[in-house]
N, C-alpha and C positions, 0 to 999 in steps of 0.2 A: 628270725631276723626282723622280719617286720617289726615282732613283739616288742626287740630290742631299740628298734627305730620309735617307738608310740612312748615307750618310757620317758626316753632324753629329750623327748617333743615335751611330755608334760614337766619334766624338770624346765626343760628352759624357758617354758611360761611360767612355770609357779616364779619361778628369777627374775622375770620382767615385773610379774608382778606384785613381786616381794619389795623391791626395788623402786618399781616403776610409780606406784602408786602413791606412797609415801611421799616421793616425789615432787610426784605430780600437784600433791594436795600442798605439798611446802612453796612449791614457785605458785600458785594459785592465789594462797592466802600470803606471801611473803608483800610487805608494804614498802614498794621501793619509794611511794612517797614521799616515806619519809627522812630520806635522802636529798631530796630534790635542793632544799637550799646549801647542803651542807655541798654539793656538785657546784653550784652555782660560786659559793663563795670559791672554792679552789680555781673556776676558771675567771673570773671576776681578779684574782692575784695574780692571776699568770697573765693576763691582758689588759686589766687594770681598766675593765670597762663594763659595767654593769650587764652578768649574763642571768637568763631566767628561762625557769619551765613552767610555763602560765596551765598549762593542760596536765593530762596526764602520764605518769610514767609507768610502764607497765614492760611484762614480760609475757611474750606471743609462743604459746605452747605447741609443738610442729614437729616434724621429724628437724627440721632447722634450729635452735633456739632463737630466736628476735626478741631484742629491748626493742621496746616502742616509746618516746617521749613524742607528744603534741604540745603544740604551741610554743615554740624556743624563741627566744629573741636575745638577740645582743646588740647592745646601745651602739650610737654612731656617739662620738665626740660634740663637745655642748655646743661648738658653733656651725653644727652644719644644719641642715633645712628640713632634713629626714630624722626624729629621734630614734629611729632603729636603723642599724646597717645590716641587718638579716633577720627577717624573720623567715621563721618553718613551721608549715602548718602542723606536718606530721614527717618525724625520725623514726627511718627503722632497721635497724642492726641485727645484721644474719652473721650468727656467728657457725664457727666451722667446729665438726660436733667432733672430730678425731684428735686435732688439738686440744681441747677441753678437758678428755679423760686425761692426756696428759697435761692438765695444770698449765696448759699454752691459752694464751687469747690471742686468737685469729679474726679477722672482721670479716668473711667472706664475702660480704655485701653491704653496701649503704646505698638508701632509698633516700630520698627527698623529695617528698610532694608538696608543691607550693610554696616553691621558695620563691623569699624577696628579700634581693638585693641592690641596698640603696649606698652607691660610692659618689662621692662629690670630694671635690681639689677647691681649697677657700681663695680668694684673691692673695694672700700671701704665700699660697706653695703649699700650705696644710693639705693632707691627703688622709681623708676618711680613714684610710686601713694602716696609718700608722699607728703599729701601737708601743707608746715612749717606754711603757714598762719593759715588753722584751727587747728594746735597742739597749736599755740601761743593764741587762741583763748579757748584755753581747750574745746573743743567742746565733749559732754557727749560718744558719741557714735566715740570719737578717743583715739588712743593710738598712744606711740613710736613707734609699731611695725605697724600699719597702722588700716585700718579699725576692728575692732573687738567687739562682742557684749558683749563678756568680761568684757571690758574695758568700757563699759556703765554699768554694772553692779558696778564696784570698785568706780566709777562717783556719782554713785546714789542710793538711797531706790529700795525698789524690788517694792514699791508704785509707788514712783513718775517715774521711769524706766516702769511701766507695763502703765500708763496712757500716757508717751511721746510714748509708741510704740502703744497705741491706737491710738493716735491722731496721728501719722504717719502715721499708716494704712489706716486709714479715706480718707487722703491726696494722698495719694500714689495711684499708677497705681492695680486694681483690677485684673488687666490681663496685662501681657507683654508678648511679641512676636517679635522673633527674628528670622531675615530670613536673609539668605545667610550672613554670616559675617563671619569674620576670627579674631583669636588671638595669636599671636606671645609672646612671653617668651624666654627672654633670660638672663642666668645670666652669669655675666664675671666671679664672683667669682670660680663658680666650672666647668664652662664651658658647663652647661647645657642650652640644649633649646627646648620647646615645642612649637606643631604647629595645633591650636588647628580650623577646619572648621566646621561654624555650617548652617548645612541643616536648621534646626529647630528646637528652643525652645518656649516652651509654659508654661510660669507660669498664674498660679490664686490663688488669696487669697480672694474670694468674702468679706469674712469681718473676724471681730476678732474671732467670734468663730464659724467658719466653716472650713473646711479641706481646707487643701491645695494641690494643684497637683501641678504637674513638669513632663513633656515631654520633652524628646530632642534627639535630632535626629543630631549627630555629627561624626566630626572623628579625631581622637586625633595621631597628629604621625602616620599616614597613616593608622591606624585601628576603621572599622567604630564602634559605642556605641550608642546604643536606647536604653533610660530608659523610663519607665513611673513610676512615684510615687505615692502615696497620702499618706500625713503626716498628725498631728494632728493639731489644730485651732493654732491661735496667742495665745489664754485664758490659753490654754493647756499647750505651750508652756512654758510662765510665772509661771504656778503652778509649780514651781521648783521639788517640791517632791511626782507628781503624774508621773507614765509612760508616754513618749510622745509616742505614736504608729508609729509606720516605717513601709510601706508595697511598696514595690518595684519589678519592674519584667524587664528586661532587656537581652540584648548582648552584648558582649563587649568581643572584639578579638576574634571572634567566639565565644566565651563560653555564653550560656545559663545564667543567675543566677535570683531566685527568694528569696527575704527575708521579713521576716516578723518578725517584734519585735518592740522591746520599745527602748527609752533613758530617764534615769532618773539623776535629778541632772544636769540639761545642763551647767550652770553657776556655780556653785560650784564644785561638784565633781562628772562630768561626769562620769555613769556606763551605760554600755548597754546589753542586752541577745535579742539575735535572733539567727531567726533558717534559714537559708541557705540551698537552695538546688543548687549547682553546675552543670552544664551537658557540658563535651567537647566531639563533636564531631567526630567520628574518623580520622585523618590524622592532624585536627589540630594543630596546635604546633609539626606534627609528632609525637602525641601521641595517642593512643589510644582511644577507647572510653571510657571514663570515667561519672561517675555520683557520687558524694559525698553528702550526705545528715549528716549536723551538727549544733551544736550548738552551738554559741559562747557567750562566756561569756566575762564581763573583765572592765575595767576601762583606766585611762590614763598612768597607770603604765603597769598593767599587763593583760593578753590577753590568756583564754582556750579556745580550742576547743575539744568539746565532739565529735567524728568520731564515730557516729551512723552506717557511712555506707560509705564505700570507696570501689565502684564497678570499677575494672577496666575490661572489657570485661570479666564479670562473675566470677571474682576473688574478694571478699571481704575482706575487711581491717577495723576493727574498733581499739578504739583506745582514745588515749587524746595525743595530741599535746598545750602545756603551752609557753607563751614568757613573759620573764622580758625585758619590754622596755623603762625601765626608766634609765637604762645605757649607756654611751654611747655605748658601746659596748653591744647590745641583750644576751641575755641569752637564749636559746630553748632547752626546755626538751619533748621528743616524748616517748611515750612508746605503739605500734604497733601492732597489730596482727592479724594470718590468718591461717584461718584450713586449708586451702588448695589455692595454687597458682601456676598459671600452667601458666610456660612461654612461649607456643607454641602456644599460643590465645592472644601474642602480636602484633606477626604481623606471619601473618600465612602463608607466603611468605619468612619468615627467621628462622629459627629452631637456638636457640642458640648453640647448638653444634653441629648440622649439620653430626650426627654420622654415619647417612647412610654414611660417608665417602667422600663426596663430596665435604665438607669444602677449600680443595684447588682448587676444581674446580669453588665454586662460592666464593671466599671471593673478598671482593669490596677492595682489597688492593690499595693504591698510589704510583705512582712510588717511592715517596720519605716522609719521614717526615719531612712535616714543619716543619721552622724553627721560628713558630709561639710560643709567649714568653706563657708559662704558667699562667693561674692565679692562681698564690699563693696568691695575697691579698684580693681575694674573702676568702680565710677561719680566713682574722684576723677581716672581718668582722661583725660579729656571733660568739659567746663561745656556744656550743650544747652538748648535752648528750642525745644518743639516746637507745633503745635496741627494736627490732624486733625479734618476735619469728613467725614460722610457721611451721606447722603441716605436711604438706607433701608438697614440692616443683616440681613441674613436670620439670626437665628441658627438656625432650623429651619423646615422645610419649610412648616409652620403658625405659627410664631413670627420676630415683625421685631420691630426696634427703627427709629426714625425720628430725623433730624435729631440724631443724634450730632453732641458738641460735645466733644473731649480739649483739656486742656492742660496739659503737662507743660513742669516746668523743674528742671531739673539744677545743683545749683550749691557746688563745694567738697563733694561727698561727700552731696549731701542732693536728691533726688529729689522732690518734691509734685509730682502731679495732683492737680488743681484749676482749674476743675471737670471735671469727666465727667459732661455729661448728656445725656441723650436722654429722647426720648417713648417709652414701651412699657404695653402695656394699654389704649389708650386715657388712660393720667396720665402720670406723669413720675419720673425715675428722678434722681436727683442725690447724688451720689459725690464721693467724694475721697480719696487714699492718699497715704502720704507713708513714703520709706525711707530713711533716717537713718545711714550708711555710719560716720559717727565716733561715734555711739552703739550702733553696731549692732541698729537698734528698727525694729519696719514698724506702720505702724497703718492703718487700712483703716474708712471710713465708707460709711452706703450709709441714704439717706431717700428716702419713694415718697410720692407723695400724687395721689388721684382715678385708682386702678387699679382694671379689671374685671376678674374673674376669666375671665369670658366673651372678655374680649377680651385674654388674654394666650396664648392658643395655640386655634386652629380648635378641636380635640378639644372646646372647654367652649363651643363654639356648638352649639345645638340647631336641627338642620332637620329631624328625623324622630321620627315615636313611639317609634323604638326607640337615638336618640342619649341618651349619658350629655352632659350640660351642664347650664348655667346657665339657670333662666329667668326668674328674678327677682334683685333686688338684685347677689352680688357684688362686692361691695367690697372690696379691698384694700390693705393699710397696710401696710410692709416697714420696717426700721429692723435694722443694721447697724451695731455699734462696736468692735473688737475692736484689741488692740494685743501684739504679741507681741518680745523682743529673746531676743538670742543670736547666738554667731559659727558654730554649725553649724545646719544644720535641725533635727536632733534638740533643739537649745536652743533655738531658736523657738518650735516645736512646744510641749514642754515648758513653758516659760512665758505660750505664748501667755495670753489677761484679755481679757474681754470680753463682748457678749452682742447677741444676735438672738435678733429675733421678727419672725415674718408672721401676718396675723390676718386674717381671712374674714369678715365681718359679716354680717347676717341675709341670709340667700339660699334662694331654693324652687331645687332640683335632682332635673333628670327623671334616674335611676340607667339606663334606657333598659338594653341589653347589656352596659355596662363593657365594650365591644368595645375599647377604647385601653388597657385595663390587661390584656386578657390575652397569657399568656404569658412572665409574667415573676414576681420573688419577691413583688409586691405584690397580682395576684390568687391569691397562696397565701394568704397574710393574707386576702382577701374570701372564698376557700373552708373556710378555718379558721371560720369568723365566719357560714356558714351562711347569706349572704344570697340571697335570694329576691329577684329584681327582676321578674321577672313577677307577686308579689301587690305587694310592695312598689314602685312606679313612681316615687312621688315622695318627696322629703326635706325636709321644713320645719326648714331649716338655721338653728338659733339663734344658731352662731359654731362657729368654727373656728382654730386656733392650733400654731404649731408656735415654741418657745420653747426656747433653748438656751443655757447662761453655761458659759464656757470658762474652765478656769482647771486649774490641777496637771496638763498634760498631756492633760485631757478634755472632752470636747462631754459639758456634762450637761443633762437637760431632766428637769429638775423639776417632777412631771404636766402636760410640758408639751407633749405630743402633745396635740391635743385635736379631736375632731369632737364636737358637742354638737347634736341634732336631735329632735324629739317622735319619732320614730319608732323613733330606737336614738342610741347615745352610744359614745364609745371615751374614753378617757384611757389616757394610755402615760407611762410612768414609768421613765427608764433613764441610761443613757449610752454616747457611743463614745471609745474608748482612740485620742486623735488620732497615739500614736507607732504603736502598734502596730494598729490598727483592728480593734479586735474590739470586739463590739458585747454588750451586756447590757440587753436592756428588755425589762418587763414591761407584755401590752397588757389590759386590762381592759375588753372590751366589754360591756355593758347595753342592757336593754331598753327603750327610752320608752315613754311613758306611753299612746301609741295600739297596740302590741305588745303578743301574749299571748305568755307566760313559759311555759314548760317545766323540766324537770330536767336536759334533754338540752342545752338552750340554756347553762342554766348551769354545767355541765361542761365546756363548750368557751370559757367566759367569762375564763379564766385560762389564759393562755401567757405565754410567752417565746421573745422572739427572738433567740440568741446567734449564735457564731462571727465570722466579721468582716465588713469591709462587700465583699470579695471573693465569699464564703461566706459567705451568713447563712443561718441555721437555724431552724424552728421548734420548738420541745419545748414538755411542757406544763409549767405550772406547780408543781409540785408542793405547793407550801406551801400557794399560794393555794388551788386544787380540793380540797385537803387537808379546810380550812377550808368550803369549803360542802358536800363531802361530809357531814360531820360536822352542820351547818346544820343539811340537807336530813333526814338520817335522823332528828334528832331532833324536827324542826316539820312533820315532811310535806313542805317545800319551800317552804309560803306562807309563814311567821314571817321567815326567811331572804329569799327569794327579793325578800319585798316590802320587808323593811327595808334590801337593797342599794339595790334601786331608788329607793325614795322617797331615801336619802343620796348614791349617783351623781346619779341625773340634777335632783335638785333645788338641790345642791348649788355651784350654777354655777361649773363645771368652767374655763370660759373667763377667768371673774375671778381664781381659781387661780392659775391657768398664767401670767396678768402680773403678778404682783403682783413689783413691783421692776423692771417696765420702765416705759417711755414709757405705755404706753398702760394702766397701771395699774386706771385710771379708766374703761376705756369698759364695760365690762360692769357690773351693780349686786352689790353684796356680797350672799350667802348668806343667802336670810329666813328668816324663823321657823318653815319646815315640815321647813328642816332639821335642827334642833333635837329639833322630833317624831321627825322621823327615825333619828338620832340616840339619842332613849328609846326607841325601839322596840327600833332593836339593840342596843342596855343592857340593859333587859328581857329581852330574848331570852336575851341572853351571860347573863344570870344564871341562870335558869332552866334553860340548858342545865350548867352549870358541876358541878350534881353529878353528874350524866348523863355528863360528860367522859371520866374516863377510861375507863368500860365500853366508851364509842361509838368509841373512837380506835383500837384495835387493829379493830375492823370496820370502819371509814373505811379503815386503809392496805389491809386484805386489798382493799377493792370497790376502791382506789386501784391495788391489782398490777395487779387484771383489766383497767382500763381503760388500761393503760399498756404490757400485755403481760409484764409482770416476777412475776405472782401466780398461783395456781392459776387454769383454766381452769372 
C-alpha cells in the first residue's frame, strides 16, 4: 500500500513538473511591456484622458498569481493646478487561482501603495473627476454630477441594475488595500480644501451576499480617524425595502463613537434609525468629559434626535433635538432638560463666579480686546428654537439657582432669549438678551426682585459668633440694561451704553472673621481700611450700592461704590477701561458716627486702586491725604476730621450713587445737617486759606515720610 501511495506521489510531481515549469519559464520571460501603451491607449478612449504606466509591468510568480504595474498615472483635465489626478506608485493584482483554471478572471485582491489623489472643483463648477467621454457615452452608473449609484438606478430596472452589480462584483477586486497615500481637495469656488493621509484602508466584499467591512486608519485635516465597519451584503443592499444593517466603531478627533442601526430605502427614499453612543474625553475640544447616548432618526429632509442621555461630568441632559435640512437655510428645534447641573464639575480649576472673592485675583483677563471681527454670519446660518429647563443649577459650591427657564429663538440673523428666568436668593432673576447679526448690536437685560442677601451664597448665612453674614434684613434689587454694536469686539466694547446697579437695603451684619474674603486683593482693601472685627462685631447697614454707566469704552461708577453703616462708610469713585482693563478708583473710607476718629485713621482714609482688573494695585492718594494733611496740621485734626464726617456719612452717599437709575427714589435726599456740614467745611477752608501756602511745603515734606519718597 505504501508502495502504491510513493508511485501516484512521483506521478503527481513529475505533473507539476511537467506543467509547472514550462510555465513558469513562460510568465518569467513573457514581456507584458510590451503591452503597456496598447492598455494605456484603451483606457485613455474609455476616459478620454491621458493614462500611462511610467514603470514596470510585471507578473509576481506565487501560489497567488499578481500583475504588478509601477508608476500609473492619469491626467487631471488641462485647467486644473494638479497635472495628475492619480498617481500609484506601485499596483498589485492577486488574482483568484480556481477561477482561472476555469477561463474566469477574478481579482481577489488589489493593493495600492502610494497613491496620490489630486481632485479640485474650477470656479465654474468643473470637477476634476468628470469625465465628458463616459457622460457622452451615457454610461449606466454616471451622472451630471459624477459618479453616483443613484444615477444607475434612474439608468435602469432595479433587475437589470441588481444583476450588472452582480456581475461587477464577480469582477471587481474582493479585497482592496490602501497604504500610505494621500488626497488633496480643493475647491476654488468656496475656497475650501481637504487634506486627507491614509495610513490604512482595508475593504472586502467576499461576494454578493456576504457582509461587507471597511477599516481605515487615516487623518483628515491633521486629525487622526479609525473606523472599523461591517455593513450588510451586496443582495441586502439591492433589496430596497428591507433594513440595510450599519455597525460601526471608531475615533475621530478624539471622540470615541460606536453606532449601530439600519438604512432603509437607499435609492429611493433614504431613511435611517440608529443608535449612537458618543464618548469625548476630557480636555478634548477643551471640553469636558462627555458621553451621549442617542437615537437618531430621519431621512434626507429631516433629522431627530432622541437624547437618552447627555452626561457631561455627571451632569445629565436628555431631550430631543429635530433639524429641517431641506432648506437652505436649516431649521433646529431642541427642547432640553436637567434635574440638576452643577457647573463646578466643569472644570474644577475654574469656579464660574469664583465668589470666594478672588475673581480679580485670578481672572485670565487680556491686556486688550481684540480687534478680532465678530461672527455674526455664523447665526444667519441656522433659523433655531430652542428652550432648556433645569431644576437646580449649582453655580458654586454655596450658590444654586432653581427652576431655570431659557428660551431662545434664532431667526434670519437675530437671536432673542426671552425669557431666562430662574429663582436665586430666595427671589427671582428675569433676563433677556437679544443679538442682532444685520445690525450688528447685542443688548443684554437683567431685573431681580425679593433677593436675600443671605440667601444668595452659604458664606452670608450666620451659624457661628465668629461667621461674617447676614442677620437682619438683606434685601436685594439688581437691574441690568446695557446695549453695545460693532463688527469687532474691540467695537463692542468701545461703544458698549448702558447702566447697572445692585442695591443692599437696610441690613444688621455680624463682620465675624471675614474668613471668605481672606486671601485675596479684597482683604487688602479691609487691611488698608484698618478694621477691627473683634471690637467692631456688628454693622448697622444703612445701604449698600454698586452703580456703574457704560459708555466711551468704560465701566464708570460715579460715587457709586457705596457701603453706608453707623459704624464706618466707604464711597469709591472711579472707573474701568473695558478695552484695555486697567482700573482707576479712588476709595474714601469714613468714620460713622458710633467710631472714634484718629489722625492715623484719616491718613489711610485716601487711596487708590489702579493697574488692571488682572493686577490691581493699591497706592495712596496723594492729592486727597495731601489735603487732610494740610486739614490736620492746621485745626489739630478736629475742624477737618469732623467736617469730613458730618458731610460723608450725613450726606446720603446711597441716594447719590442712584440718582439716574431705576431706584432713584429709594433712599431720601440729603437733609439740612448737610448743609451744616457743609458751613463748617467753608468756615474751615476759609480760615485755613491764609495759613495755605506756609502749611503746604510741610504737608508734601510729612506727605514724603509717609510714602517713603522724603527725608527719614
Amino acid at each position: 500500500m505504501r508502495k502504491i501511495g510513493k508511485i501516484f506521489g512521483i506521478i503527481f510531481l513529475g505533473l507539476i513538473l511537467l506543467v509547472g515549469i514550462p510555465g513558469y519559464y513562460f510568465i518569467r520571460n513573457f514581456d507584458l511591456n510590451k503591452y503597456k501603451s496598447y492598455a494605456s491607449e484603451i483606457v485613455e478612449e474609455q476616459l478620454g484622458r491621458k493614462f500611462s504606466i511610467n514603470g514596470e509591468a510585471s507578473i509576481g510568480i506565487s501560489l497567488v498569481p499578481t500583475l504588478i504595474l509601477e508608476d500609473v498615472e492619469l491626467a487631471n483635465p488641462s485647467w486644473a493646478s494638479q497635472p495628475q489626478m492619480i498617481k500609484v506608485k506601485k499596483l498589485e493584482l492577486k488574482f483568484a487561482l480556481l477561477p482561472l483554471l476555469r477561463k474566469q478572471v477574478v481579482i481577489d485582491k488589489a493593493v495600492l501603495i502610494n497613491p496620490e489623489i489630486y481632485l479640485e472643483v474650477a470656479k465654474n463648477g468643473d470637477a476634476s473627476w468628470d469625465f465628458p467621454a463616459l457622460k457622452n457615452m451615457k454610461t449606466a452608473a454616471y451622472s451630471d454630477n459624477g459618479w453616483l449609484i443613484k444615477s444607475a438606478v434612474a439608468a435602469e430596472t432595479e433587475e437589470s441594475l441588481k444583476e450588472k452589480l452582480k456581475a461587477f462584483a464577480g469582477y471587481s477586486a474582493q479585497n482592496v488595500v490602501i497604504e500610505n497615500g494621500i488626497v488633496k481637495y480643493t475647491n476654488k469656488q468656496d475656497g475650501s480644501n481637504i487634506n486627507l493621509t491614509i495610513n490604512n484602508v482595508a475593504l472586502s466584499v467576499p461576494g454578493v451576499d456576504e457582509q461587507i467591512t471597511l477599516d481605515a486608519d487615516v487623518v483628515y485635516n491633521g486629525q487622526d480617524i479609525k473606523i472599523e465597519s461591517v455593513l450588510g451584503s451586496i443582495d441586502n443592499l439591492l433589496e430596497d425595502s428591507k433594513p440595510y444593517p450599519v455597525l460601526a466603531k471608531g475615533n475621530a478627533y478624539g471622540v470615541g463613537l460606536d453606532l449601530n442601526g439600519s438604512l432603509v430605502n437607499i435609492f429611493n427614499n433614504l431613511h435611517y434609525a440608529l443608535q449612537a453612543n458618543v464618548y469625548n474625553p476630557a480636555g478634548n475640544f477643551n471640553a469636558p468629559e462627555t458621553t451621549l447616548k442617542t437615537r437618531i432618526d430621519g431621512d434626507l429632509k429631516n433629522v431627530t434626535a432622541q437624547i437618552q442621555s447627555l452626561n457631561v461630568v455627571n451632569n445629565v441632559i436628555t431631550g430631543t433635538v429635530s433639524a429641517d435640512i431641506s432648506k437652505k437655510v436649516p431649521f433646529v428645534k431642541a427642547d432640553l432638560n436637567s434635574a440638576k447641573f452643577d457647573l463646578t464639575t466643569l472644570n474644577a480649576a475654574m469656579s464660574p463666579t469664583a465668589y470666594s472673592l478672588s475673581l480679580i485675583k485670578s481672572a485670565h483677563a487680556a491686556n486688550s480686546v481684540p480687534n478680532t471681527p465678530i461672527p455674526y454670519n455664523d447665526l444667519k446660518k441656522v433659523n433655531a428654537r430652542a428652550q432648556i429647563n433645569i431644576g437646580e443649577l449649582v453655580i458654586d459650591k454655596g450658590m444654586q439657582a432653581h427652576d431655570v427657564l431659557i428660551k431662545a429663538d434664532l431667526n434670519n440673523g437675530i437671536l432673542n432669549v426671552k425669557p431666562l428666568q430662574f429663582k436665586f436668593g430666595g427671589g427671582e432673576i428675569d433676563a433677556a438678551a437679544a443679538v442682532n447679526a444685520n445690525t450688528q448690536s447685542v443688548n443684554l437685560m437683567i431685573s431681580s426682585k425679593n433677593m436675600l442677601l443671605q440667601n444668595l451664597h452659604k458664606e452670608f448665612l450666620v451659624t457661628g459668633k465668629n461667621d461674617f453674614g447676614i442677620l437682619s434684613g438683606g434685601n436685594v434689587d439688581l437691574t441690568v440694561n446695557v446695549l453695545g454694536s460693532g463688527s469687532t469686539y474691540r467695537q463692542l466694547v468701545n461703544n458698549l451704553r448702558g447702566q447697572a446697579a445692585a442695591v443692599v437695603n437696610k441690613s444688621e451684619v455680624q463682620t465675624g472673621g471675614l474668613s471668605f474674603l481672606t486671601g485675596n486683593f479684597i482683604s487688602e482693601i479691609f487691611n488698608v481700611l484698618n478694621l477691627n472685627t473683634t471690637k467692631m462685631t456688628k454693622l448697622d447697614l444703612n445701604c449698600a450700592v454698586v452703580r456703574a454707566d457704560f459708555a466711551n469704552g468704560k465701566a464708570v461708577f460715579p460715587k457709586g461704590i457705596v457701603v453706608s453703616s453707623e459704624q464706618l462708610g466707604i464711597v469709591s469713585d472711579g472707573s474701568v477701561n473695558l478695552e484695555t482693563e486697567k482700573l482707576d478708583f479712588t476709595i474714601r473710607p469714613f468714620a460713622g458716627k458710633l467710631t472714634d476718629t484718629n489722625i492715623a485713621q484719616a491718613l489711610t482714609s485716601f487711596f487708590k486702586v489702579v493697574g488692571t482688573v488682572q493686577k490691581p494695585k493699591i497706592a495712596l492718594d496723594s492729592k486727597e491725604t495731601l489735603g487732610a494733611v494740610i486739614g490736620i496740621a492746621a485745626t489739630g485734626g478736629t475742624a477737618y476730621l469732623g467736617s469730613k464726617i458730618v458731610m460723608d456719612s450725613a450726606s446720603s452717599p446711597c441716594y447719590t450713587a442712584l440718582i439716574g437709575t431705576p431706584y432713584a427714589n429709594m433712599f431720601p435726599k440729603p437733609t439740612g445737617v448737610v448743609q451744616t456740614g457743609k458751613d463748617v467745611y467753608k468756615d474751615t477752608a476759609k480760615e485755613l486759606k491764609n495759613d495755605l501756602n506756609s502749611l503746604k511745603n510741610s504737608a508734601k515734606d510729612f506727605l514724603g515720610v509717609l510714602t517713603g519718597k522724603g527725608n527719614q
